[in-house]
Structures are given as structure tokens and as C-alpha cells.
N, C-alpha and C positions, 0 to 999 in steps of 0.2 A: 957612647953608642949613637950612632945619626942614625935615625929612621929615615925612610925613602921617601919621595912626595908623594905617592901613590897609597902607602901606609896612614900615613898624617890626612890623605882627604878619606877616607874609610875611616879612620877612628871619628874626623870632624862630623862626618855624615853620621855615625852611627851614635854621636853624643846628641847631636840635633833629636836623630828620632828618639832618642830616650828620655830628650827635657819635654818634646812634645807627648811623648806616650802616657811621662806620668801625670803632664797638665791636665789631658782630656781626663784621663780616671780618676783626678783627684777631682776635678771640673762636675762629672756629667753622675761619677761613683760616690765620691765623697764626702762633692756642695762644696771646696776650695773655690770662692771668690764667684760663685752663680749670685751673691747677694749682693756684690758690686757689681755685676753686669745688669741686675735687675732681672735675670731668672728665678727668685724666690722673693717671698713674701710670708711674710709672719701672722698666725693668727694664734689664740690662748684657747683652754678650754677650763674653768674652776671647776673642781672635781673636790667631793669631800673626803676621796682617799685614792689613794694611786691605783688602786684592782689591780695590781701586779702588772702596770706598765709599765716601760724601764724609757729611757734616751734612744733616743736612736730605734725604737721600733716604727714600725710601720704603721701609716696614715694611709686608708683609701675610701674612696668618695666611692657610693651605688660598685663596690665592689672594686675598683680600680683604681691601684697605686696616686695616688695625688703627692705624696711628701712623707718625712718622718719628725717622730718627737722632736725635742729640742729638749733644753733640760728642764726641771720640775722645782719650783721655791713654794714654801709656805706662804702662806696668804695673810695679809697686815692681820688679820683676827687670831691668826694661829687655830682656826678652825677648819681650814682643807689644804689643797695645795692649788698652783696654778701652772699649766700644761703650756709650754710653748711650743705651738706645730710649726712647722718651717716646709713650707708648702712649694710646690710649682706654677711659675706662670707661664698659663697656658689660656690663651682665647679657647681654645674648642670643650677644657675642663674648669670651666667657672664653676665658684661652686654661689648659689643663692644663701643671703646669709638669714631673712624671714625663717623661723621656727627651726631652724637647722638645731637637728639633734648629734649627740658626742657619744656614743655606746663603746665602754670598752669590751671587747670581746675577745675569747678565744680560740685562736683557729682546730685546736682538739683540746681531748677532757687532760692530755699531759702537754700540751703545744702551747708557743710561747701568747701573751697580749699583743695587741694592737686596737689602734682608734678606729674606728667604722665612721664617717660621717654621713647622716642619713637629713636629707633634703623635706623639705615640708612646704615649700613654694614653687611652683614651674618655673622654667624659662620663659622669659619673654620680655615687653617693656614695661619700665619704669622698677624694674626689681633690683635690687641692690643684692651687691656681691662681697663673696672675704676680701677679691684684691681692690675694691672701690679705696679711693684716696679718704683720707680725713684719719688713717691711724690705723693700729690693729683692733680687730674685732674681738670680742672675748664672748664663746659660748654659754651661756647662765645655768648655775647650778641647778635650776627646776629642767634643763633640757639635758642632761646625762642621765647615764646607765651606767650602773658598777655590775660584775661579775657576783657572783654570788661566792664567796673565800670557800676555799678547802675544808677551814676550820667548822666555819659555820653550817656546810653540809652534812662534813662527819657529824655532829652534832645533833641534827635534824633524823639523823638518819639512827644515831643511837639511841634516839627519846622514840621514831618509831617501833625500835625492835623494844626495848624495856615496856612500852605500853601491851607487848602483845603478852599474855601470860602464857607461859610453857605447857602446863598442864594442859590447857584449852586448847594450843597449838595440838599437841599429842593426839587430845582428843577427834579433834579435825583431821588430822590424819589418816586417825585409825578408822574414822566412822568413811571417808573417802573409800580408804582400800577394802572396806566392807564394803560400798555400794558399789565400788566396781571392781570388785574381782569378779572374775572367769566372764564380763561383759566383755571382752576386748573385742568379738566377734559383732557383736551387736552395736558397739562403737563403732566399729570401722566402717559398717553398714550406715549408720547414722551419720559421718563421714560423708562415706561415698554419694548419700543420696540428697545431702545439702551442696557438692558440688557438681552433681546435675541438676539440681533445683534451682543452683545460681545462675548454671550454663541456661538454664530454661528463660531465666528471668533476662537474662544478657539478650538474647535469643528476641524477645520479646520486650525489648526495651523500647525500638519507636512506636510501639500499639501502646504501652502503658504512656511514652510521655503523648501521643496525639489522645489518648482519652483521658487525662489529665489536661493538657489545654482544654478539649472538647467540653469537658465538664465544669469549664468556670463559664461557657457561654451559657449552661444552662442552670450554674447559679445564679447569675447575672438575672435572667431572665425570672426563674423562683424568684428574688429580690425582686424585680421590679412589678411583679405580678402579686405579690403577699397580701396586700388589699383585698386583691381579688379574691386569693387563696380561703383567707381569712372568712370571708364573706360568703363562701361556696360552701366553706365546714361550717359556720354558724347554721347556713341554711339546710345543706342535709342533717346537723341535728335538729333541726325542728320537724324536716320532713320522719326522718325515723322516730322522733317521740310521739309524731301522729299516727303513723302506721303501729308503734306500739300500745298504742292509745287505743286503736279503730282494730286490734289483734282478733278480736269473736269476729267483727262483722267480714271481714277479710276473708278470712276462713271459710266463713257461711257461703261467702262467695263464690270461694275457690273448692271447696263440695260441692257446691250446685252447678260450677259451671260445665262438666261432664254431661250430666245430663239436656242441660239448655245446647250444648254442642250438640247433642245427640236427635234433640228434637230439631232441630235449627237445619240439622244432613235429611233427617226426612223429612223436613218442609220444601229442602228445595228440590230433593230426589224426586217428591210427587210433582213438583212445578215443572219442571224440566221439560216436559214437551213442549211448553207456551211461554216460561219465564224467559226464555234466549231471546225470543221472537218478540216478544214484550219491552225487553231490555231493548233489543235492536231497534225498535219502529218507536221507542222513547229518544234513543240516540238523532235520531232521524228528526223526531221534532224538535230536539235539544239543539240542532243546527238552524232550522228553518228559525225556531226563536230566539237564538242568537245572534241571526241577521239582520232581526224583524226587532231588534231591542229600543230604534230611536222612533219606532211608530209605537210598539208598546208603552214606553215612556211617556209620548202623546199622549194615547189614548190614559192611561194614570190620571195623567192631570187634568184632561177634558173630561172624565168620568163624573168626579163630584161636582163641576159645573153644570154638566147635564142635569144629574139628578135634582139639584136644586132650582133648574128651570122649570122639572115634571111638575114641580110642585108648587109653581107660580102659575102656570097654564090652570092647573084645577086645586084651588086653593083649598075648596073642602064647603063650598057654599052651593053644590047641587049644578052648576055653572061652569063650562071652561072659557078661557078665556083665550082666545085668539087672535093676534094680526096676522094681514099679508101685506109683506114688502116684494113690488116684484122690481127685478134687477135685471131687466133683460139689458144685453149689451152691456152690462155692466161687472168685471169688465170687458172692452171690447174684443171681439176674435184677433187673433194675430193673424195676418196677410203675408208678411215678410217671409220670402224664403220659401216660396213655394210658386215652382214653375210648371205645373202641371197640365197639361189641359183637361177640360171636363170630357169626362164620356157617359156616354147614353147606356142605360139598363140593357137595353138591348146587344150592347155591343158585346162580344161574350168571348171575342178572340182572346189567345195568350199574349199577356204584355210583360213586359220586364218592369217590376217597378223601380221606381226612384228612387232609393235608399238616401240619397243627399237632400229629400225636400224635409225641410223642418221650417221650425220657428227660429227666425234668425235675429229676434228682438231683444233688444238688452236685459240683462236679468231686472235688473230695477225698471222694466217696461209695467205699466199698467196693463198689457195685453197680456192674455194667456198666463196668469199669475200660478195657476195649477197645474201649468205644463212643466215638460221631463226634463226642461233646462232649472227648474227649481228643485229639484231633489233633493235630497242630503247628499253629499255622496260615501258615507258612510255608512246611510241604508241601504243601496246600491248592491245587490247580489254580483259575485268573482266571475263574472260570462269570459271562458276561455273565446280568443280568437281563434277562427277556421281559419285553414291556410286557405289563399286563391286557390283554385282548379280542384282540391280533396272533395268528388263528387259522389265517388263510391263507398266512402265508409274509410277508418282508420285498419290499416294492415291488412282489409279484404279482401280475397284475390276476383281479381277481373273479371267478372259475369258471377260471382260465387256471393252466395250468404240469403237467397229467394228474398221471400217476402221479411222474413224474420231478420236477414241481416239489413234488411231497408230502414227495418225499426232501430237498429243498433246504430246504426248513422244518424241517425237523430241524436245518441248522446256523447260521439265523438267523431273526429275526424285526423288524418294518420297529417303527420308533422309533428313540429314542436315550436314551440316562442322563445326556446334559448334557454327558459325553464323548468316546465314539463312538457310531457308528452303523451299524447293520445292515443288511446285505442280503443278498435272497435270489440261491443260485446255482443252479443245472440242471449239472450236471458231466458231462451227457449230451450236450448242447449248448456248454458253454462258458457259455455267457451269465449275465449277473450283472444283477439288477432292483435298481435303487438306491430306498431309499425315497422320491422323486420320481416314481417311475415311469418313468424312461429304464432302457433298455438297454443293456449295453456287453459286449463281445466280450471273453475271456477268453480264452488259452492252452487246447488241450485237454486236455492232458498237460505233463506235466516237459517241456521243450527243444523243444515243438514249436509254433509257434503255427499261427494258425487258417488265415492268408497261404500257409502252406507253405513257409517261407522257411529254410533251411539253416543258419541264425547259431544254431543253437539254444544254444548255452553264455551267450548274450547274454541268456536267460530264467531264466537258473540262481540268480539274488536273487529273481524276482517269481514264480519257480515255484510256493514252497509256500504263497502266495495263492491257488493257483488247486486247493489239497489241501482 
């Protein structure tokens, strides 16, 4: 029989793909000669009993196929065996061989073994790896995992059930289906309202964890304050064993103080016409000697030098004793700073005075040592400036306020200096003209206002506003 050439290149072609088809899958499926290309690499694992791995299972590295068994020999001891894995190389699946653990495990409770290798060093430099040259690696028996046998669970599991006694199981039973018969309704309630109690707590989860962070800054704080703590309860226990200590006199106290209240409301009820008024024109001098504090001060310390002078003048021998020093010109008048010319008694016309003539001497001049350029000036009473031209009074209207708003321009004048502001009052009337031009009613007096209204102690702050 002659085949055709057409025949003969279809069988050649169709033999080609079949030496090449079963290369790759014996190649890439089966491991045929990956170990002369240098695609695989060998590593061991000592294991002190097979855990039901077999050849040829599966090896995967953080879960992902790496290689399979290879076959299993006893160990020179005859005490374990030793696992050759036949592995893949691959750059992107190194595996680090530092701490590296061998777990056999099951993939189900009837599914077949495989090797799990579980990593215990990172990636990175200077780590050594399974495929590193110098030989094959061998996993150490302190870094495996065996599977727990069939045997040995049945086992486990028959020594629990024999520990349990029957009778006592029975009993557990019976005493159960006692407590909860005919509750089923009441369970199910109990149920129902622990899975809205969860949804509550779900519901409520970022408030419990923000008050839970919340709550350590202010342990944090408790700690760092416990000293303190500490120190505050020693001392209200001392303060409470004295008040328990002082328990009669307390009391005596706290009885009498009704009536000392009581006398104390009619003490001030009878004062009440004069004590506002009292209070207020105390307030009043309470200012004036508050201004007047560094001439009081003086006067303090010049007092008992005085007094010990009186008593060097008349020592007590029927006799006083006297000098005179006189100091005229001494020191001399200041001249400086005054352009004025003289004028005659007689002359009686209006002049404008000179407001710029002063002493224009240096403070450390010997001249005029008791003039107004030595003052403190912290003795110095607050003199609001008048604006230029305010001739009429503050808020007064134009030709308005008679004799009495004449008087009231005397104690202010309408502007401001950027930070209060003036106005005029009438103390005849009450009334106060704010630099707007409105009106407003004022107190007449200390404690009394304009209404007639009896509360007068309730004026005794805005009183001497109205001085």
C-alpha cells in the first residue's frame, strides 16, 4: 500500500504534535527532566511520623502551590522519617528558610494530607532562602506539626463520653426539661429582646468606643493627679473628724443662726433710711482715699517723727524750747517759663489767661522744689479732657439747661477721648443729657429714685453716679 505525500506530511505533523504535547505535560504536569533544566530544587523536611502524607502530595507555601512530596526514607536513628519536597524555581516564590515551619495538614476532616510551609522571616536583604546554593536545606524536627491521628481522637473522644456518668447525664436532662417546659414563650422573648439589645449595642458602637478611648485620657489624668488625690482625702478626713469633733458647737450654731438672721433683717430694716446714704458717702470717701493713698502713706511715716519732735520742743522741764531758721529764698522762686506781664489791681478788664505759663525748670532744679512738676504722678486725680469749643455743657440743647444746667457743665462736657464719654447732668432735676441728645432720668438722691419706690438699698452701687 503507498500512502500519498500529502498523507505522510499530516501523520509527520500530527506525530511531531504528540512528542511535543506529551513533553510539555510530562515537563510542566509530571516534573520529566524540570530537574535538568534547573526548574526544581530540592529541600527535606524530618518529621517524627508521616501524618498521613503520602509522595507526590501537595507542597504550598502562605497557601500557594510551590512543589510536591518526593519520596519518604527512615532516618539513620530509625526514629522519624525524612520528606523530600521537590520544589519550583521561581524568583517571584522564594521561600526564606530563617524559622520556616513544615505543618502537615488536612485540607477536610476526610480530605487527603499536604505540607503547608509557613514562613517566620520577611523578605528582604541579607535572608537566606530554600533555593540559596551550598545543598539542600532540611526543615528541623522542633519546626513541624503532625495532624492529630484518627486513632488518637477517637480515643480522646471515647475517654470523654465514659467520664460522663449516665445516671447524672439522665438527670441533667430531666432537671433541664423541668426548667424549661412550657417557657418556650418566654424564651423566645428572651431571644427576641437580646437581639435587639445587640442591634442597640451595634447601633451604639462608636459612642461606646469614643467613650472608651475618652476614658483613658481621664485615667491617665486620675494617675497622674493620685498625689493630689490622695492628699485632698487625707485632708477632708481630717476636716470631717473636726466637724465631727466640733458636732454640739455646730449645731448651737446652726439653732441660733435663725434668729441672729432675724435680728440682723430688723437691724438693717430700721437703718434703711440712712444706712444707703451712709454706705454711699463711705463709697465716696473710699475713692477720694484711694487716690490720696501715697500722701496718706507720707503722712504715716511723718506722723511718728512728728510726734517725737513735740516732745523734744517741751521736754517736761516747765520750758520749751525753740529755734528759728529762716529760709527766705531758700529755695529760690522759679522765673523760667513765664511770659506774662504785670498788671495793676486796678485793672479789672476780662483777660484770657495764659494756661501755657508755668515753671519750665528742670525737676532736679533747686527752684520751686514744691511745685506741680514734682508730684507723684500716681497721686494725680484721672481729670477728663474738655474737648475745644464744648462751651455749653455735654448733650445740652442750645440756650437750654438755665442756671442749673450752668452748674452741670461744670462736671462734664459732650465729646469723647476715644474712651469715654461725657455728659451733662442737672442734679436739680435728676436728668442726665447724653452726648446724642436724649434724656434719661436719674436717681435724685442717694437710695431714692425718681418712681418713689421704697427698695432704696437696690441704688446703693448706682448711687454715686448720680454725685
Amino acid at each position: 500500500m503507498i500512502l500519498k505525500r500529502g498523507v505522510k506530511f499530516q501523520l509527520i505533523v500530527f506525530a511531531v504534535i504528540t512528542v511535543v504535547g506529551v513533553w510539555i505535560v510530562s515537563f510542566n504536569y509530571i516534573g520529566f527532566g524540570r530537574e535538568a533544566f534547573g526548574k526544581q530544587y530540592n529541600a527535606y523536611v524530618d518529621l517524627t511520623d508521616s501524618g498521613g502524607v503520602f509522595t507526590n502530595a501537595e507542597v504550598t507555601y502562605r497557601g500557594v502551590p510551590v512543589g510536591r512530596v518526593g519520596e519518604m526514607i527512615l532516618t539513620d536513628a530509625k526514629d522519624g522519617i525524612k520528606v523530600r519536597l521537590i520544589l519550583d524555581r521561581d524568583e517571584k516564590r522564594r521561600i526564606p528558610r530563617e524559622g520556616l515551619k513544615a505543618v502537615v495538614a488536612n485540607r477536610s476532616a476526610v480530605g487527603e494530607q499536604y505540607i503547608d510551609l509557613q514562613p517566620a522571616a520577611k523578605d528582604g536583604r541579607g535572608v537566606k532562602y530554600l533555593d540559596d546554593p551550598g545543598g539542600p536545606y532540611t526543615i528541623p524536627r522542633q519546626n513541624t506539626t503532625l495532624p492529630v491521628s484518627t486513632a488518637e481522637l477517637l480515643r480522646n473522644v471515647d475517654k470523654l463520653v465514659s467520664s460522663v456518668n449516665p445516671k447524672h447525664l439522665g438527670t441533667i436532662v430531666d432537671e433541664l426539661d423541668a426548667a424549661f417546659a412550657g417557657s418556650a414563650t418566654d424564651l423566645q422573648k428572651i431571644l427576641d429582646d437580646t437581639d435587639r439589645l445587640l442591634q442597640t449595642f451595634d447601633e451604639a458602637f462608636p459612642d461606646t468606643k469614643a467613650l472608651l478611648d475618652n476614658s483613658r485620657t481621664v485615667l491617665d489624668t486620675q494617675r497622674g493627679q493620685a498625689s493630689n488625690i490622695a492628699a485632698f482625702s487625707r485632708q477632708l478626713n481630717t476636716l470631717s473628724a473636726s466637724i465631727r469633733k466640733d458636732d454640739r458647737a455646730l449645731r448651737n450654731v446652726i439653732d441660733a443662726t435663725p434668729g441672729a438672721v432675724s435680728e440682723t433683717d430688723k437691724l438693717i430694716t430700721g437703718l434703711e433710711p440712712t444706712l444707703p446714704v451712709l454706705l454711699a458717702n463711705l463709697t465716696t470717701t473710699g475713692q477720694i482715699i484711694h487716690q490720696r493713698i501715697p500722701g496718706l502713706r507720707s503722712l504715716f511715716i511723718l506722723y511718728p517723727v512728728t510726734v517725737a519732735g513735740a516732745f523734744t520742743v517741751t521736754p517736761g522741764d516747765g520750758t520749751q524750747h525753740l529755734g528759728l531758721a529762716l529760709n527766705i529764698s531758700s529755695p529760690p522762686n522759679c522765673t523760667t517759663g513765664y511770659n506774662t506781664k504785670k498788671r495793676w489791681p486796678q485793672d479789672t478788664s476780662r483777660k484770657v489767661p495764659r494756661l501755657d505759663n508755668g515753671c519750665k525748670a528742670p525737676k532736679d532744679s533747686e527752684q520751686a522744689v514744691r511745685g506741680h512738676r514734682n508730684i507723684p504722678r500716681d497721686a494725680m486725680l484721672p481729670v477728663p479732657k474738655v474737648p475745644a469749643g464744648a462751651t455749653d455743657g455735654a448733650g445740652f440743647p442750645a440756650g437750654g439747661g438755665g442756671g442749673n444746667a450752668g452748674g452741670a457743665r461744670a462736671a462734664g462736657a459732650a465729646g469723647t477721648d476715644g474712651t469715654v464719654e461725657y455728659a451733662g447732668y442737672d442734679p436739680s432735676t435728676g436728668t442726665v443729657y447724653a452726648p446724642d441728645g436724649k434724656q434719661y432720668a436719674m436717681p435724685r438722691s442717694v437710695g431714692t429714685r425718681q418712681l418713689g419706690e421704697d427698695a432704696s438699698w437696690k441704688w446703693l452701687l448706682v448711687g454715686p453716679l448720680s454725685q
